[in-house]
C-alpha positions, -999 to +999 in steps of 0.1 A: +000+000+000+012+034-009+016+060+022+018+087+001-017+100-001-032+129-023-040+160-005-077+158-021-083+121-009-072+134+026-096+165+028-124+139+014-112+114+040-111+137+066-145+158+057-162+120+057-147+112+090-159+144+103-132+153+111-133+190+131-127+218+107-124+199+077-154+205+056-146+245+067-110+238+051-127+222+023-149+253+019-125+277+023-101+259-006-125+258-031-156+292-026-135+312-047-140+289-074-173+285-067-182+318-067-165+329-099-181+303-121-215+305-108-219+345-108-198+345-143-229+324-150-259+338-135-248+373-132-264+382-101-248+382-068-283+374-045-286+342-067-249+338-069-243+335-028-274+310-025-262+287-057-227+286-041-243+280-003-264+250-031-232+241-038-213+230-012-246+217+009-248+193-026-210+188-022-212+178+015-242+150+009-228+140-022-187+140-014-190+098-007-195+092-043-158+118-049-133+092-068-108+107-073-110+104-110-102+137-111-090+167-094-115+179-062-115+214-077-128+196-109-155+181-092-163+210-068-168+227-097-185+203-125-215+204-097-214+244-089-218+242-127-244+218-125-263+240-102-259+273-119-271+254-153-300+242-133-308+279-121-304+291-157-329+264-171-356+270-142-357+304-149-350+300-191-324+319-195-301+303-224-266+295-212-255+301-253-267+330-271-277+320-304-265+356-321-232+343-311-226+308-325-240+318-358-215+308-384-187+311-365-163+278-368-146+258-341-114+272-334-086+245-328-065+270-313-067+289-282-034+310-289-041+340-311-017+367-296-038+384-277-022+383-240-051+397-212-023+402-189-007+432-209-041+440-214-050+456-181-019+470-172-032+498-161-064+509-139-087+522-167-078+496-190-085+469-164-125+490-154-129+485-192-114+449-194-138+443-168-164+459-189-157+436-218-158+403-196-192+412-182-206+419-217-194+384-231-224+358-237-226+338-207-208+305-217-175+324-230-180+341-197-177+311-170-146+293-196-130+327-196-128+327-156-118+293-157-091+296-174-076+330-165-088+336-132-089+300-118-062+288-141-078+256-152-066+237-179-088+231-207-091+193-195-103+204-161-128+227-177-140+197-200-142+180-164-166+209-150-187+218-182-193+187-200-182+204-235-160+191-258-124+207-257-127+222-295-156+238-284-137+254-257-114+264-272-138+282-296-151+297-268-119+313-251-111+324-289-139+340-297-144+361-260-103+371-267-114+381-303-140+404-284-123+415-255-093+429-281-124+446-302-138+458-273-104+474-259-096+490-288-129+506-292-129+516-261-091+527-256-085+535-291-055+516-282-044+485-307-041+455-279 
């Protein structure tokens, strides 16, 4: 038997055990996460702090059936998604806007030149970077966050979303194709 163990196995372990303080850690590791991907997706904070609060009471009756198949982050996340879809469909709101995917072909790759980071160098670029990410359809939105903010790799985002990894990679192409249009407009500054 192997004594190394996995730091995700030993939350899990330890949250199932009841351990004191554990599910808090858990918590505590993983909100951030949570909270970015379901207010990227639902776009309103009320909703937002009772879908994450959905979350990890789903994540708590539900954390005996964690594997490990993947990373805890991965499936922390694959049900805050879960949930936020759910939201969206109860209250039909479309996850893809159909004025966005029409005609526009898969993108195989996800480098274009555009880096974000030299993007919002400054203060007023950043308010209108920020500007730009809140006006993207909701879908390039949440794999946007995913991948900048919580530095996800595109299998781990497969992991949480379900999609295929061509489409998002589409997606991450598309909202950096707008985010550069929407800084230069805005800036009158080539990006």
């Amino acid at each position: 038997m192997d004594d190394i163990r996995h730091p995700d196995r030993e939350l899990v372990d330890a949250v199932l055990a009841n351990r004191p303080g554990a599910f808090e850690r858990l918590v505590h590791e993983h909100q951030r996460l949570c909270w970015h991907l379901i207010l990227r997706m639902v776009r309103n904070p009320e909703d937002a702090r009772e879908l994450c609060q959905d979350t990890f009471l789903r994540v708590h009756q539900c954390l005996h059936q964690y594997r490990g198949e993947c990373a805890l982050k991965s499936w922390i996340g694959r049900v805050a998604y879960s949930i936020a879809l759910r939201h969206l469909q109860r209250k039909r709101i479309p996850l893809v806007e159909n004025a966005d995917d029409e005609g526009t072909p898969l993108v195989e790759s996800v480098s274009d030149g555009f880096d974000l980071e030299a993007a919002c160098a400054n203060a007023e670029t950043s308010r209108h970077l920020h500007e730009a990410i809140e006006a993207l359809p909701r879908l390039q939105r949440t794999v946007l966050t995913l991948y900048y903010l919580e530095e996800m790799t595109i299998p781990d985002i497969v992991d949480i979303t379900g999609l295929a990894s061509g489409t998002i990679k589409s997606h991450l192409f598309r909202s950096r194709l707008r985010l550069r249009d929407a800084l230069e407009t805005r800036t009158g500054v080539a990006a």
